[in-house]
The first five atom37 places (N, CA, C, CB, O) and aatype in JSON, in Angstrom:
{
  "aatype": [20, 20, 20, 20, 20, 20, 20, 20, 20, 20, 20, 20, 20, 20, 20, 20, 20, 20, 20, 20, 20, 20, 20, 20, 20, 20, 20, 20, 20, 20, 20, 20, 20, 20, 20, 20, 20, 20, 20, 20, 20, 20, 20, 20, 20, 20, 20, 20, 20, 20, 20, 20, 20, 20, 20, 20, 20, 20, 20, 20, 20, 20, 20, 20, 20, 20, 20, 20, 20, 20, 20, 20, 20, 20, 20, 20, 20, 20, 20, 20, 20, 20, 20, 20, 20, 20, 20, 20, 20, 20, 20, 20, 20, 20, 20, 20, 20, 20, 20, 20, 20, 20, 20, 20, 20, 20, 20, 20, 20, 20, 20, 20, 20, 20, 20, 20, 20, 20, 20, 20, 20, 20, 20, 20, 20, 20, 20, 20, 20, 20, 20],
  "atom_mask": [
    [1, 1, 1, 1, 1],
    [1, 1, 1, 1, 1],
    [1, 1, 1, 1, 1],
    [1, 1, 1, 1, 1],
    [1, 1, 1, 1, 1],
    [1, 1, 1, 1, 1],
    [1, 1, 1, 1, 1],
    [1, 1, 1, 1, 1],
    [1, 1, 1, 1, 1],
    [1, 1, 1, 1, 1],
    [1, 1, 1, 1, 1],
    [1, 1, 1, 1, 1],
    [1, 1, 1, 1, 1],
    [1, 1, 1, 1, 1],
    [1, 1, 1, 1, 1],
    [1, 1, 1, 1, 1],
    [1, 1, 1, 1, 1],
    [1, 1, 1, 1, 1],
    [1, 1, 1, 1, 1],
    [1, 1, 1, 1, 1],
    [1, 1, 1, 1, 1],
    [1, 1, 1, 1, 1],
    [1, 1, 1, 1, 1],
    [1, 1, 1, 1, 1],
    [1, 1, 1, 1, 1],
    [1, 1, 1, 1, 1],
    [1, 1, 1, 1, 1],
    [1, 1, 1, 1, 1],
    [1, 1, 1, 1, 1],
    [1, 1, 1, 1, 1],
    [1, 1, 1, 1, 1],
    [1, 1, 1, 1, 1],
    [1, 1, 1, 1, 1],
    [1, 1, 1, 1, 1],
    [1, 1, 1, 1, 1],
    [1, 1, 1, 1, 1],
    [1, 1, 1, 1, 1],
    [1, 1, 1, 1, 1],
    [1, 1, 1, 1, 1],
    [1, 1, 1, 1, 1],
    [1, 1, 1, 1, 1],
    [1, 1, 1, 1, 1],
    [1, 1, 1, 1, 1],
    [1, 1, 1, 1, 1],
    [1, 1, 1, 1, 1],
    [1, 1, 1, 1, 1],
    [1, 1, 1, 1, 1],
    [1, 1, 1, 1, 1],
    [1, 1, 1, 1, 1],
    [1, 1, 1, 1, 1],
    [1, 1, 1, 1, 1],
    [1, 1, 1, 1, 1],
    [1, 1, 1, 1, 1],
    [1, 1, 1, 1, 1],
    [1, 1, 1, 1, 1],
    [1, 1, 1, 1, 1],
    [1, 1, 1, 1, 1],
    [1, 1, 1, 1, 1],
    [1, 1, 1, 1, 1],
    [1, 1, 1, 1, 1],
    [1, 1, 1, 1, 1],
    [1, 1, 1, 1, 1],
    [1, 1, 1, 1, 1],
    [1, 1, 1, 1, 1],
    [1, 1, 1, 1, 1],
    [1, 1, 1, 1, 1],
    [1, 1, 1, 1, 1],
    [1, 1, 1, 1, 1],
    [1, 1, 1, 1, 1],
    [1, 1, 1, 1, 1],
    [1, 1, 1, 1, 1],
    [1, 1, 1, 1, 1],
    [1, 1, 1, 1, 1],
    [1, 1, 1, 1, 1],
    [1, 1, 1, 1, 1],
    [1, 1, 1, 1, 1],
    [1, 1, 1, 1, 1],
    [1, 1, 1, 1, 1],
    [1, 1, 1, 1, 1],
    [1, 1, 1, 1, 1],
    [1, 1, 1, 1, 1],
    [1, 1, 1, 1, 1],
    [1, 1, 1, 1, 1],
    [1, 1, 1, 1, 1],
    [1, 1, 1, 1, 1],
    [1, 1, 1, 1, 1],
    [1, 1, 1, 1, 1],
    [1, 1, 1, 1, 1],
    [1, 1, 1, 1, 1],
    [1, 1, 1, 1, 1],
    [1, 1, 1, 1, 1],
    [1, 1, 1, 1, 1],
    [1, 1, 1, 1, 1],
    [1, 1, 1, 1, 1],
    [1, 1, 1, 1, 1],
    [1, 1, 1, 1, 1],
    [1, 1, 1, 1, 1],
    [1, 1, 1, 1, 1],
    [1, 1, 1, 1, 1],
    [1, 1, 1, 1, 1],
    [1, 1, 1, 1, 1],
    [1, 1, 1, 1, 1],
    [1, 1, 1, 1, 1],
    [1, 1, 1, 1, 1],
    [1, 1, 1, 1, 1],
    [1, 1, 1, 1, 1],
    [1, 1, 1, 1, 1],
    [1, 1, 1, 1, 1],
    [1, 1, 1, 1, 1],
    [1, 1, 1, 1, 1],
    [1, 1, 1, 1, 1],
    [1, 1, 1, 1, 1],
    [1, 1, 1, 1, 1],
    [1, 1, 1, 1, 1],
    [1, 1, 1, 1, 1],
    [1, 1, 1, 1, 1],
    [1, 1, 1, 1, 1],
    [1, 1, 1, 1, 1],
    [1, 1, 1, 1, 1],
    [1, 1, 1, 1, 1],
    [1, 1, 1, 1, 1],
    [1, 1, 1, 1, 1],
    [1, 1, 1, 1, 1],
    [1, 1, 1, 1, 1],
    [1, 1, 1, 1, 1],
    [1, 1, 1, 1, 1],
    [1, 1, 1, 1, 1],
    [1, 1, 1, 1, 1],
    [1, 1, 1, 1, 1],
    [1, 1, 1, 1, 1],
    [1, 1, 1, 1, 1]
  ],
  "atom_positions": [
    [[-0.49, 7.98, -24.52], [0.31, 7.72, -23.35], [0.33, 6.21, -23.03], [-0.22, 8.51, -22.15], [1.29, 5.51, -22.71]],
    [[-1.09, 5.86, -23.22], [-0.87, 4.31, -22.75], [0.09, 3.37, -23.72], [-2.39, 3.54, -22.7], [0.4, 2.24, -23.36]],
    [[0.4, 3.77, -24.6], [1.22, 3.05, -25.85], [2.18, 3.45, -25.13], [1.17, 3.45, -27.55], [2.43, 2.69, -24.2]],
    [[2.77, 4.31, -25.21], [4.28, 4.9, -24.58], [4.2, 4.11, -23.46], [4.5, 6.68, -24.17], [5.36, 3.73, -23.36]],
    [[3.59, 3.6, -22.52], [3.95, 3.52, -21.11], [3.85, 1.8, -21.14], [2.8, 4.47, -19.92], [4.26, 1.25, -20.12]],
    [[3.45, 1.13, -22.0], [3.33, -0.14, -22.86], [4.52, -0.56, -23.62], [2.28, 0.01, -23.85], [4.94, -1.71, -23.55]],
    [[5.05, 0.33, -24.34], [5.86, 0.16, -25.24], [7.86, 0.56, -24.23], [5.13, 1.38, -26.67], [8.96, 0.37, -24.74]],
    [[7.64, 0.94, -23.23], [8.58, 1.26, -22.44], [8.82, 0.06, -21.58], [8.28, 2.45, -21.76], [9.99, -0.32, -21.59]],
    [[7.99, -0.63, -20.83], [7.43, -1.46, -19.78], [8.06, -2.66, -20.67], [5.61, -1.37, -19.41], [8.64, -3.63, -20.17]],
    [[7.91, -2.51, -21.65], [8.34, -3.95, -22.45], [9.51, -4.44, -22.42], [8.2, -3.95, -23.77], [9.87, -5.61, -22.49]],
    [[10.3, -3.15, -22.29], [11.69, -3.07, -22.39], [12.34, -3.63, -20.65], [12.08, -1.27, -22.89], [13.48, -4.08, -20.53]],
    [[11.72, -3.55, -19.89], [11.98, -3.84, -18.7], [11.71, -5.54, -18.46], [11.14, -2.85, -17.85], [10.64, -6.11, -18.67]],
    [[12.93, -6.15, -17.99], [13.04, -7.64, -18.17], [11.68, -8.15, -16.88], [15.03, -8.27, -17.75], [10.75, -8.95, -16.96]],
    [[12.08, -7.36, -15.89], [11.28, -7.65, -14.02], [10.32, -6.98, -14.5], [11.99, -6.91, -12.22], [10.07, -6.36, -13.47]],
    [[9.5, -6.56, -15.31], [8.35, -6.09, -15.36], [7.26, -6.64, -15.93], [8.47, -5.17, -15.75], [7.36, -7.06, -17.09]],
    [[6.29, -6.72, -15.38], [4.98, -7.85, -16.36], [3.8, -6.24, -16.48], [3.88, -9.95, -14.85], [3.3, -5.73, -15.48]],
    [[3.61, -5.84, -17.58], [2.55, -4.88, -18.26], [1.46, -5.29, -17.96], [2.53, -4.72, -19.66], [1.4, -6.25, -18.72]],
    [[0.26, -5.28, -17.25], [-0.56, -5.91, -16.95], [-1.65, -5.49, -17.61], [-0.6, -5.99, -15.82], [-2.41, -5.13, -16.71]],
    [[-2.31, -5.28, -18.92], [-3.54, -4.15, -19.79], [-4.54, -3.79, -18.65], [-4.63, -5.04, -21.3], [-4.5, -2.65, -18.17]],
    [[-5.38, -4.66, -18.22], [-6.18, -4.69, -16.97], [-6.71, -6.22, -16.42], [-7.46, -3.75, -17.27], [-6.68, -7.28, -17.04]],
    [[-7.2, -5.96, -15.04], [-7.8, -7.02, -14.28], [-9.09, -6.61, -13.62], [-6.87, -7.5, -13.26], [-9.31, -5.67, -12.87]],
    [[-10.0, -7.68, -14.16], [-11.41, -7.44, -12.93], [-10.87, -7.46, -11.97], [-12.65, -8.47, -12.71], [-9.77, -8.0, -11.79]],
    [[-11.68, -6.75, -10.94], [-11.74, -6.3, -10.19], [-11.84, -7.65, -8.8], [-12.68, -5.3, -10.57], [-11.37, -7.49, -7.68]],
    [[-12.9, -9.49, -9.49], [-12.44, -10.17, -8.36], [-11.07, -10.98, -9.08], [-13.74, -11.21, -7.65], [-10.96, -12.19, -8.9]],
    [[-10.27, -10.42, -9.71], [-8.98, -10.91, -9.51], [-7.6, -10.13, -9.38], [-8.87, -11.68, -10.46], [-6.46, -10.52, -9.65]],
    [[-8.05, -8.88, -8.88], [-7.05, -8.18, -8.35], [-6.66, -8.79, -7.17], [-7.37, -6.89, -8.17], [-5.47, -9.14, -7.17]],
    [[-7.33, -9.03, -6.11], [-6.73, -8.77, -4.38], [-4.94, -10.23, -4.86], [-8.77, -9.8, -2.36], [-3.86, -10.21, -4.26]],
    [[-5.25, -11.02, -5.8], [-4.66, -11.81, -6.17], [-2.59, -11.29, -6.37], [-5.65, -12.15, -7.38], [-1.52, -11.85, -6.12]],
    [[-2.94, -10.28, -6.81], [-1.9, -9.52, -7.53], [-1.55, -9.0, -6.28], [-2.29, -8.45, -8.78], [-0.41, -9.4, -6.03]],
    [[-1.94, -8.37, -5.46], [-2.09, -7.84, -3.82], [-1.07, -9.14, -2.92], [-4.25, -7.91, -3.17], [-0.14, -8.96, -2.14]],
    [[-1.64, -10.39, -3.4], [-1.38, -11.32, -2.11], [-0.08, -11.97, -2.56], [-2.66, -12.53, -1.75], [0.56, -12.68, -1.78]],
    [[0.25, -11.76, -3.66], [1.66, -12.15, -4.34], [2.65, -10.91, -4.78], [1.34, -13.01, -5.74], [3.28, -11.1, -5.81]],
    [[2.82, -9.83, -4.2], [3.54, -8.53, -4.31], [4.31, -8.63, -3.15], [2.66, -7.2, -4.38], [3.93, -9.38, -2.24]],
    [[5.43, -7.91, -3.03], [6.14, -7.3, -2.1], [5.87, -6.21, -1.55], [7.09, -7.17, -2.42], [5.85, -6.05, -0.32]],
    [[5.53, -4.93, -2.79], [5.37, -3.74, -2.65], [4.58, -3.4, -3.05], [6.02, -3.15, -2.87], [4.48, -3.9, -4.17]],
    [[3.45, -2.46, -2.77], [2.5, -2.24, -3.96], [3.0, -0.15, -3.67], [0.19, -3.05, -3.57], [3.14, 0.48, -2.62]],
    [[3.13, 0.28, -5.05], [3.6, 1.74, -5.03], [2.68, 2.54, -5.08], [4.42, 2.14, -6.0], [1.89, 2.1, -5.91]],
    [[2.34, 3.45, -4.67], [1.55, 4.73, -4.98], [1.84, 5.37, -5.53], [1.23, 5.41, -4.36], [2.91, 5.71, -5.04]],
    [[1.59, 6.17, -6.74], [2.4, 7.31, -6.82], [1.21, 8.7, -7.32], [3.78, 6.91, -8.05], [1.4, 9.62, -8.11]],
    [[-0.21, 8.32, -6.36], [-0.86, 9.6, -6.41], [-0.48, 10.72, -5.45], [-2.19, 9.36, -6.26], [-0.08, 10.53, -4.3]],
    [[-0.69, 12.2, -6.17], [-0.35, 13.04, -5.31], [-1.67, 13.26, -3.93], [0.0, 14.33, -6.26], [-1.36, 13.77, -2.85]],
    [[-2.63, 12.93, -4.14], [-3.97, 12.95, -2.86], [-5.03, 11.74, -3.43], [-5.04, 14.84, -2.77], [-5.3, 11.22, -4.5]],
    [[-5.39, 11.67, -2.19], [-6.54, 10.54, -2.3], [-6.75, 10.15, -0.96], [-6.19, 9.2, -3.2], [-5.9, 9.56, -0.3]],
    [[-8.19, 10.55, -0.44], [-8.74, 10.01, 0.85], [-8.26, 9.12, 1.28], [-9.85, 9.68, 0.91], [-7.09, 9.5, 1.27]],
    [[-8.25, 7.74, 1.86], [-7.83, 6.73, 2.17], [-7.74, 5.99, 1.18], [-8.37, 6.3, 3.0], [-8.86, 5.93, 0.67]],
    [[-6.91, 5.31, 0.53], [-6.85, 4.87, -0.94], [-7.2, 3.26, -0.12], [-5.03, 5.22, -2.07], [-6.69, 2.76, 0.88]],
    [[-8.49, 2.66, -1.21], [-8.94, 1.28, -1.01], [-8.08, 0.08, -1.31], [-10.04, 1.12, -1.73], [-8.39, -1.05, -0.95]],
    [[-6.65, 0.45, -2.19], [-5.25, -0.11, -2.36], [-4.81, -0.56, -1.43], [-4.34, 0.61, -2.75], [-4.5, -1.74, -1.35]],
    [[-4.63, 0.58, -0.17], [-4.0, 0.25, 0.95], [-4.76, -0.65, 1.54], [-3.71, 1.26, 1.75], [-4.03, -1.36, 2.23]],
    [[-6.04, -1.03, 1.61], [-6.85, -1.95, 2.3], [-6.34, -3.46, 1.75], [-8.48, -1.6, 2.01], [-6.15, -4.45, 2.46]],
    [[-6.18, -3.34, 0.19], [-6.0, -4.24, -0.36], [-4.29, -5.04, -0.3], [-6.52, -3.75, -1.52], [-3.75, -6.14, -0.16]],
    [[-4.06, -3.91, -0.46], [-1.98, -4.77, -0.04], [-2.29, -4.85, 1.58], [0.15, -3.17, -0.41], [-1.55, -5.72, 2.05]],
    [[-2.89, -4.42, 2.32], [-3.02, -4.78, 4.18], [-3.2, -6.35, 3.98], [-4.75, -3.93, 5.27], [-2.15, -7.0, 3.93]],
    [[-3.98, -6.81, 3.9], [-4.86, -7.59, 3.28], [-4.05, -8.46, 2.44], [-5.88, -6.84, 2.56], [-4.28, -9.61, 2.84]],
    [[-3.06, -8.51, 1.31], [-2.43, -9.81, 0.8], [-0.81, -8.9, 1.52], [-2.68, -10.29, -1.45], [0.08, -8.73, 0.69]],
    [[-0.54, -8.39, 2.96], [0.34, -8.51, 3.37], [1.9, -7.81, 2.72], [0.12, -9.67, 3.5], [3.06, -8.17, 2.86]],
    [[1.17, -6.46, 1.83], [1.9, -6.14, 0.72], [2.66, -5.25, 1.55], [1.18, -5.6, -0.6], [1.89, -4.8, 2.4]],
    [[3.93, -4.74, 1.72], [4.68, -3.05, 1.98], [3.53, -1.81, 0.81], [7.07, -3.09, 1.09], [2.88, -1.96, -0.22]],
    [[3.82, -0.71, 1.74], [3.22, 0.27, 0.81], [4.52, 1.38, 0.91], [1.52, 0.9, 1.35], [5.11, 1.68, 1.95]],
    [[4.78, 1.92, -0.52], [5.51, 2.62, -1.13], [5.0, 3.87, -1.68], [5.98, 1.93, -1.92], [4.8, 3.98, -2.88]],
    [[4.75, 4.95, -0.74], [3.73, 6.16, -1.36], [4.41, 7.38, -1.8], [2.65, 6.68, -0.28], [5.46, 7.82, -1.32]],
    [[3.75, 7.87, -2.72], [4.61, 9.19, -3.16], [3.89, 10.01, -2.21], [4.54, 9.79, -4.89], [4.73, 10.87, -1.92]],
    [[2.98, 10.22, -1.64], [2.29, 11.51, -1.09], [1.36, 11.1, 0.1], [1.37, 12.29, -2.29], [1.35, 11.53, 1.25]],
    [[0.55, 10.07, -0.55], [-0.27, 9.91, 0.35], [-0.08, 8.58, 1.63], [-1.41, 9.82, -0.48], [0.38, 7.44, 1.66]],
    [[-0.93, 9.84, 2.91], [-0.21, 8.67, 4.19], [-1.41, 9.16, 5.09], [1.83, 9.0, 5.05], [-1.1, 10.09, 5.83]],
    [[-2.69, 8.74, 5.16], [-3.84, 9.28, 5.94], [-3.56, 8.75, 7.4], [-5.35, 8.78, 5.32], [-3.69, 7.63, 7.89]],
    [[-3.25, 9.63, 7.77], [-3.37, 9.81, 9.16], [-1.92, 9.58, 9.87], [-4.49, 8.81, 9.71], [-1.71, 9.46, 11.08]],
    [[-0.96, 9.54, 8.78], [0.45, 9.02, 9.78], [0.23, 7.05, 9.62], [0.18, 9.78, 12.13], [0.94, 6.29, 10.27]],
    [[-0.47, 6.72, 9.0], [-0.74, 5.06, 8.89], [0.49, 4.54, 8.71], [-1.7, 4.5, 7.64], [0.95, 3.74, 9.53]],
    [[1.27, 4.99, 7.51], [2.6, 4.55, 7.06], [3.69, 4.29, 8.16], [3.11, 5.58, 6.13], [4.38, 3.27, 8.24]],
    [[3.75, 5.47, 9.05], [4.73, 5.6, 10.44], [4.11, 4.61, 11.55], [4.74, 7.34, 11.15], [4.7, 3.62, 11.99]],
    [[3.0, 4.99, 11.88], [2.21, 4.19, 12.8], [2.5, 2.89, 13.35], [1.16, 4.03, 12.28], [2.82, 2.5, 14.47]],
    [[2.17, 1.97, 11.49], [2.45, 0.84, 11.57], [3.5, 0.38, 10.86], [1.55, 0.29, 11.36], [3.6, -0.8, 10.5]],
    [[4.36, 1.28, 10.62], [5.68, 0.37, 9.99], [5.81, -0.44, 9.23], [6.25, -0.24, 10.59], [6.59, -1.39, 9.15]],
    [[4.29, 0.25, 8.05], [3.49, -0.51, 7.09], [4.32, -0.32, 5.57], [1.8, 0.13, 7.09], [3.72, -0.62, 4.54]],
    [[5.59, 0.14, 5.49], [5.97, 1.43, 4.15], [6.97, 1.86, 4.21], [5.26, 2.72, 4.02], [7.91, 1.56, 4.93]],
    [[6.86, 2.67, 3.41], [7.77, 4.41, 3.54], [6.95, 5.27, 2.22], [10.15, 4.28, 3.04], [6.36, 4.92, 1.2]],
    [[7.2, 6.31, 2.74], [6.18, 7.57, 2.21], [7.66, 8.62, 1.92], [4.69, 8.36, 3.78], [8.57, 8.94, 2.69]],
    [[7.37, 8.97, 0.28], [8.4, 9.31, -0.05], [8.61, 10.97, -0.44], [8.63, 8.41, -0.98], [9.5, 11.5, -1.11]],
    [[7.54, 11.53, 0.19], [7.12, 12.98, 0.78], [7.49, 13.79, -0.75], [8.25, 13.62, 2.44], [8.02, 14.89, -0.89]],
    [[7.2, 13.19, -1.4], [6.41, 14.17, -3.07], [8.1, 14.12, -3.98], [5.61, 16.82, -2.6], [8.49, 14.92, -4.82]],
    [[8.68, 13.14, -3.56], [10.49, 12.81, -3.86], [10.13, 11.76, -5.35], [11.62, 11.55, -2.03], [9.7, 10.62, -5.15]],
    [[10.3, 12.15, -6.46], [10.39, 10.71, -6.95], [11.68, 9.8, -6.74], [10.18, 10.77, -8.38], [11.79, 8.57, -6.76]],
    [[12.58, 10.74, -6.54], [13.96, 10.21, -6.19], [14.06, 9.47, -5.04], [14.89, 11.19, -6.05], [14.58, 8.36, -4.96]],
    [[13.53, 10.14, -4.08], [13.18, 9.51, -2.96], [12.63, 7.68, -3.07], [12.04, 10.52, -2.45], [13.09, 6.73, -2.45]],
    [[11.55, 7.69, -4.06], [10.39, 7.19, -4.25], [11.62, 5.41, -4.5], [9.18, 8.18, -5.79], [11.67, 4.34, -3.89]],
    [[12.45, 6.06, -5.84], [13.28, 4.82, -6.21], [14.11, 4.66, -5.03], [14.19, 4.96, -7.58], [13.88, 3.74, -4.25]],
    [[15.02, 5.44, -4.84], [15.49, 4.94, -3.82], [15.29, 4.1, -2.37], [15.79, 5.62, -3.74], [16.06, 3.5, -1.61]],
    [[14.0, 4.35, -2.38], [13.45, 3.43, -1.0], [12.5, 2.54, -1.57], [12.63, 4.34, 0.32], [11.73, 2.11, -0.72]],
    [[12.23, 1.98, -3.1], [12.29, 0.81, -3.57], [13.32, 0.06, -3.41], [12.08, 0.85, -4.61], [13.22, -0.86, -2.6]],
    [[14.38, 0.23, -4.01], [15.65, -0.49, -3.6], [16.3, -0.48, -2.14], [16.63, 0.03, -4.44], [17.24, -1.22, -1.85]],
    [[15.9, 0.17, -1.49], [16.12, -0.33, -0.45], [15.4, -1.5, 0.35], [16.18, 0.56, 0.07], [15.75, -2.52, 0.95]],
    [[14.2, -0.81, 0.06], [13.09, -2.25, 0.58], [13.12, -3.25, -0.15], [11.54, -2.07, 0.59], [12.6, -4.27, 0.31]],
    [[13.76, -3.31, -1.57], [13.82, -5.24, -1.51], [15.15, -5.53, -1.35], [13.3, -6.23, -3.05], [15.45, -6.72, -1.22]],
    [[16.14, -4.58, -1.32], [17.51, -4.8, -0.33], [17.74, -5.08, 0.65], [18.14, -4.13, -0.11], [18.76, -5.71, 0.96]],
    [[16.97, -4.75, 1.33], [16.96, -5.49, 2.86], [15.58, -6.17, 3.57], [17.4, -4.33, 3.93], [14.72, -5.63, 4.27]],
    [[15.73, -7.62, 3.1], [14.74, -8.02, 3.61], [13.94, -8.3, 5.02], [14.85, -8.67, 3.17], [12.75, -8.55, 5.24]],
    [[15.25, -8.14, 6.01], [14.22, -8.1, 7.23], [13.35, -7.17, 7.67], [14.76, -8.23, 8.21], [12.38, -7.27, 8.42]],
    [[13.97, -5.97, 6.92], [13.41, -4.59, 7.16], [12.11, -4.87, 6.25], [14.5, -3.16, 6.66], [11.02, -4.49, 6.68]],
    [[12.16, -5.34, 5.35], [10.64, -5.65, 4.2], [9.9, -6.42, 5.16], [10.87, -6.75, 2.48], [8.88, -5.9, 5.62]],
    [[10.26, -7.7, 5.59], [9.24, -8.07, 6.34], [8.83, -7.49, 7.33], [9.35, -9.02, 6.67], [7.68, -7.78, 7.67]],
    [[9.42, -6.7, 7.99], [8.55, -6.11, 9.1], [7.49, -5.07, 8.79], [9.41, -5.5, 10.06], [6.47, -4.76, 9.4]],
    [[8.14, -4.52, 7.38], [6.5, -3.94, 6.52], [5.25, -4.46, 6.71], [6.44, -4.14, 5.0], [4.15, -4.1, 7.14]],
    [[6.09, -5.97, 5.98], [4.77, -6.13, 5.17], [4.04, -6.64, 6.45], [4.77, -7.28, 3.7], [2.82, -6.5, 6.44]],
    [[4.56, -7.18, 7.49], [3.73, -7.52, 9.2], [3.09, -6.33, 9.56], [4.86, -7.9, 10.67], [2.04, -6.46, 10.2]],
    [[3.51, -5.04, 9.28], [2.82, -4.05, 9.58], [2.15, -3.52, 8.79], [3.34, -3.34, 10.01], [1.34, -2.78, 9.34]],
    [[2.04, -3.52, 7.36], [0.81, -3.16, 6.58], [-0.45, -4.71, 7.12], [1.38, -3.09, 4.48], [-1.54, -4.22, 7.45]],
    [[-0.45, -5.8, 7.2], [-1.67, -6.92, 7.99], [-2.06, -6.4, 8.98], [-1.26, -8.37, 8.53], [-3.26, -6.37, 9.27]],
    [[-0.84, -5.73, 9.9], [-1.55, -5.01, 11.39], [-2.08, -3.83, 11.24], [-0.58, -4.71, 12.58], [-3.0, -3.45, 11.97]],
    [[-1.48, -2.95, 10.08], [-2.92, -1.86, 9.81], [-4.14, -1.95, 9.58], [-2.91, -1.2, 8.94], [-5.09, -1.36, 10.1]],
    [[-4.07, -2.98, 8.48], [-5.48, -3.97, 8.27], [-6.34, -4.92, 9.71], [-4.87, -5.31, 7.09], [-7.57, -5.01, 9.79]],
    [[-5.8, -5.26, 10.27], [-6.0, -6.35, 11.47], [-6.71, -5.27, 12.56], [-4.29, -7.18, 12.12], [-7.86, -5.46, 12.95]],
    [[-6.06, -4.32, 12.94], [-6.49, -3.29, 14.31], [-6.74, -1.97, 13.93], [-5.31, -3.13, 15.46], [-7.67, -1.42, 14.52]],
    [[-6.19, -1.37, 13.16], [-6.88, -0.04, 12.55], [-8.18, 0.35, 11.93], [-6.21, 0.31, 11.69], [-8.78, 1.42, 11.86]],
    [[-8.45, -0.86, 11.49], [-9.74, -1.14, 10.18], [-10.87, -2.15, 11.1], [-8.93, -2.33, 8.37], [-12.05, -2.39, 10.85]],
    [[-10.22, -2.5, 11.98], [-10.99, -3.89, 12.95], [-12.71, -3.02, 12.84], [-10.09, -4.13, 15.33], [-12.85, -1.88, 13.27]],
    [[-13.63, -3.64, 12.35], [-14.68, -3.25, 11.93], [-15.07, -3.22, 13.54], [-15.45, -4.11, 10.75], [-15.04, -2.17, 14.19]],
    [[-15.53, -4.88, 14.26], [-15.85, -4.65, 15.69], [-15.81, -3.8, 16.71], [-15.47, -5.2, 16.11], [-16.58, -3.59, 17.65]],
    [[-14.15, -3.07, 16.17], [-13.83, -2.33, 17.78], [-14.47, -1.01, 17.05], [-11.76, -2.17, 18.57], [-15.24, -0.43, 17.81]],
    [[-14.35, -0.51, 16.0], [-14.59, 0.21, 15.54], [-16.13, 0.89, 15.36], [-14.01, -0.13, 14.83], [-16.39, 2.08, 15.22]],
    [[-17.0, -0.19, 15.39], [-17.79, -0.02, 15.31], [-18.36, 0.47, 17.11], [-18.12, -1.03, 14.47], [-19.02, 1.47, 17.38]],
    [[-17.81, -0.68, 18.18], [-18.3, -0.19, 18.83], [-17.26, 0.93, 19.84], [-19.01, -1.2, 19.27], [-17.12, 0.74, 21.05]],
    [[-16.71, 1.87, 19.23], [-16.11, 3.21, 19.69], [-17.23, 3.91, 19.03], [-14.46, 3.66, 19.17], [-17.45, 4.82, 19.84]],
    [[-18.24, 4.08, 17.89], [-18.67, 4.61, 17.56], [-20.33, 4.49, 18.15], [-18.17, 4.51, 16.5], [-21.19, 5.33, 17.91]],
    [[-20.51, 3.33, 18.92], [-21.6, 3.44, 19.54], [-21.92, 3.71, 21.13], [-22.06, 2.45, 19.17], [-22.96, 3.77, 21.78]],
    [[-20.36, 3.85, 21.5], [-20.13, 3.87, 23.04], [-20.41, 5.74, 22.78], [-18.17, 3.09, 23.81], [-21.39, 6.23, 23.32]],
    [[-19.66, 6.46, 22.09], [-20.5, 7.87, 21.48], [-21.45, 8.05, 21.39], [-20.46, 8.27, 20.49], [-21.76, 9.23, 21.57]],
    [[-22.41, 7.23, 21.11], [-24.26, 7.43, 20.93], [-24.84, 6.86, 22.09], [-25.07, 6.52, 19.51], [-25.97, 6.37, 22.04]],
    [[-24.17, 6.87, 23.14], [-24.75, 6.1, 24.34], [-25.05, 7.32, 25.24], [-23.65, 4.91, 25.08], [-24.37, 8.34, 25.27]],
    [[-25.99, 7.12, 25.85], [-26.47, 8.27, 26.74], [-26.23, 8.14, 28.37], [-28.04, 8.41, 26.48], [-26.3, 7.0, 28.82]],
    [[-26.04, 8.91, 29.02], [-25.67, 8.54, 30.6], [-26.53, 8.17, 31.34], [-25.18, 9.47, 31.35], [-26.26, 7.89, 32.51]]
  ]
}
C-alpha cells in the first residue's frame, strides 16, 4: 500500500510525499499548513488537533469532532463520514479565504481557552475543595 500511495502522490503536482518526520520536526509542518485533514473514523481527542491549534492550522475531519470542538470554535468543518463531503469542503476552504481565516483564528482559540492548562486546572481543584 505504501508504494501505491507513493507512487500515486507523485503524480500530483501540489503534493509533497513526505516518507516520515521526527517527531521534534513535525509541529513545523503544523505551523506552515492551511489545513491539516483527518480522515480517521474514531480517536479520543486526536494530539493533531493540539498540534494544527497550535501552528494555527483549519481542521478538516472525516469523523472525528470531540465534544462539538469543530462547531464550537469555528476551528474546521467535520465532514460527518462523507468523503465527498470531505473534498468538497477542501475546496471550499482554500476558496474562500476569509472564511479560512476565521478557521484557522479559531482552531489558536481552541488551543488558547479550551486546553488553557491554568483555568483548567483550577476548575478541577475548585471540585476538590471542601466547604
Amino acid at each position: 500500500m505504501w508504494d501505491s500511495v507513493s507512487a500515486r502522490a507523485s503524480k500530483i503536482p501540489n503534493l509533497e510525499f513526505i516518507e516520515k518526520v521526527p517527531y521534534h520536526e513535525v509541529q513545523k509542518h503544523y505551523d506552515t499548513a492551511k489545513i491539516f485533514v483527518n480522515t480517521s473514523t474514531f480517536e479520543g481527542f486526536p494530539n493533531s488537533f493540539i498540534q494544527a491549534g497550535l501552528g494555527k492550522t483549519a481542521l478538516l475531519s472525516m469523523c472525528v469532532d470531540p465534544d462539538g470542538m469543530i462547531g464550537v470554535f469555528g476551528s474546521g468543518v467535520l465532514s460527518r463520514d462523507s468523503p465527498a463531503l470531505l473534498i468538497q469542503s477542501a475546496r471550499q476552504m482554500l476558496s474562500d479565504q476569509e472564511k479560512l481565516a476565521l478557521m484557522l483564528e479559531g482552531s489558536a482559540r481552541m488551543v488558547s481557552e479550551w486546553l488553557d492548562n491554568p483555568a483548567n486546572v483550577e476548575k478541577y481543584l475548585s471540585g476538590l475543595k471542601t466547604a
